[in-house]
KEGU-202507 format. One record per residue (C-alpha): x, y, z; residue number from 0. Coordinates in steps of 0.05 Angstrom, whole numbers, plus 5000, padded with zeros to 4 digits. Layout:
REM KEGU-202507
X; Y; Z; NUM
...
//
This chain:
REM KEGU-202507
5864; 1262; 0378; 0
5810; 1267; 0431; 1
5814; 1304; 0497; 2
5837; 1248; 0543; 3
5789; 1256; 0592; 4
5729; 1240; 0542; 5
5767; 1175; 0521; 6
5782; 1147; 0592; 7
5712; 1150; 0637; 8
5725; 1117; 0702; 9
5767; 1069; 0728; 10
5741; 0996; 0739; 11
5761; 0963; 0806; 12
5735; 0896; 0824; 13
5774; 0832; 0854; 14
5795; 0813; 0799; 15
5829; 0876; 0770; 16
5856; 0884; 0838; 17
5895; 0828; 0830; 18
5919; 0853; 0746; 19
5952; 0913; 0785; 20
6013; 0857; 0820; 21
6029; 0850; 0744; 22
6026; 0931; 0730; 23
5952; 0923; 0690; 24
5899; 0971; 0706; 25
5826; 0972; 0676; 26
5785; 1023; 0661; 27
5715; 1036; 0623; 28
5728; 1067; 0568; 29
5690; 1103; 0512; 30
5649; 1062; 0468; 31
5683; 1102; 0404; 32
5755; 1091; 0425; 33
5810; 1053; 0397; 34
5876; 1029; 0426; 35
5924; 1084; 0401; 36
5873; 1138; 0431; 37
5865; 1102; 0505; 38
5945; 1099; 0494; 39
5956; 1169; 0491; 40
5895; 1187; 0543; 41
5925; 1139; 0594; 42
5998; 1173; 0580; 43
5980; 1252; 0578; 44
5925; 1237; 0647; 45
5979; 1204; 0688; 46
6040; 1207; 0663; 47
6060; 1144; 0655; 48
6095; 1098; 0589; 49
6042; 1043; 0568; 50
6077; 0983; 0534; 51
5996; 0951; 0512; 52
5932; 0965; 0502; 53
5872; 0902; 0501; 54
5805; 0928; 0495; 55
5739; 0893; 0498; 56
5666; 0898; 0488; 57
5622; 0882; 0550; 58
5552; 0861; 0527; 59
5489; 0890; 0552; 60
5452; 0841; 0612; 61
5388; 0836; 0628; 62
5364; 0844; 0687; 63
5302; 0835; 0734; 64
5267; 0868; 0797; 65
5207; 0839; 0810; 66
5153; 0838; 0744; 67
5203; 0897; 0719; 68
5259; 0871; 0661; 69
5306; 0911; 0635; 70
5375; 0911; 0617; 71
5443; 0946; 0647; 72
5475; 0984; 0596; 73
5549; 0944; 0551; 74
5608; 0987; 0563; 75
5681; 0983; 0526; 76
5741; 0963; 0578; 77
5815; 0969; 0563; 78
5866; 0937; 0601; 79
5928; 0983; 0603; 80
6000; 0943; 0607; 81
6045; 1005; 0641; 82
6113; 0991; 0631; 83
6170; 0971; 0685; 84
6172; 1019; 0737; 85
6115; 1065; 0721; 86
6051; 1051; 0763; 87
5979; 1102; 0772; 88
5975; 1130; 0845; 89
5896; 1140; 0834; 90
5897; 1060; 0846; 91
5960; 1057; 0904; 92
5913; 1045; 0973; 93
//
């Protein structure tokens, strides 16, 4: 296994996410590499918490524009992370 803290990279937190947390999911970006058993364990030995599922997706590449300029903003991976009843991650808690 990989050090956890190479697998998870940073926590994604939008409007919609924030509204996954009332049903215990949190999101994070995640490393293009991983795989669900590996963002399982990083999520588990980084905050201590039992994860009951792992779903992981592929966010495409976008192009984007600023004036005559194009270019594109860099795909990512994202995992959503089911924690089981009674666990929760304090980074998130506001």
């Amino acid at each position: 296994m990989r050090d956890p803290k190479e697998v998870i990279k940073r926590p994604i937190i939008t409007e919609k996410t924030s509204d996954l947390m009332a049903q215990n999911k949190y999101t994070f970006a995640v490393d293009k590499k991983a795989n669900k058993t590996e963002v399982k364990y990083a999520v588990k030995e980084l905050f201590n918490v039992e994860v009951e599922k792992v779903n992981i997706m592929n966010v495409r590449a976008k192009k984007r524009r600023v004036g005559k300029y194009e270019g594109t903003r860099p795909g990512y991976k994202k995992a959503i992370v089911k924690l089981a009843d009674g666990n929760s991650i304090e980074l998130f808690e506001v």
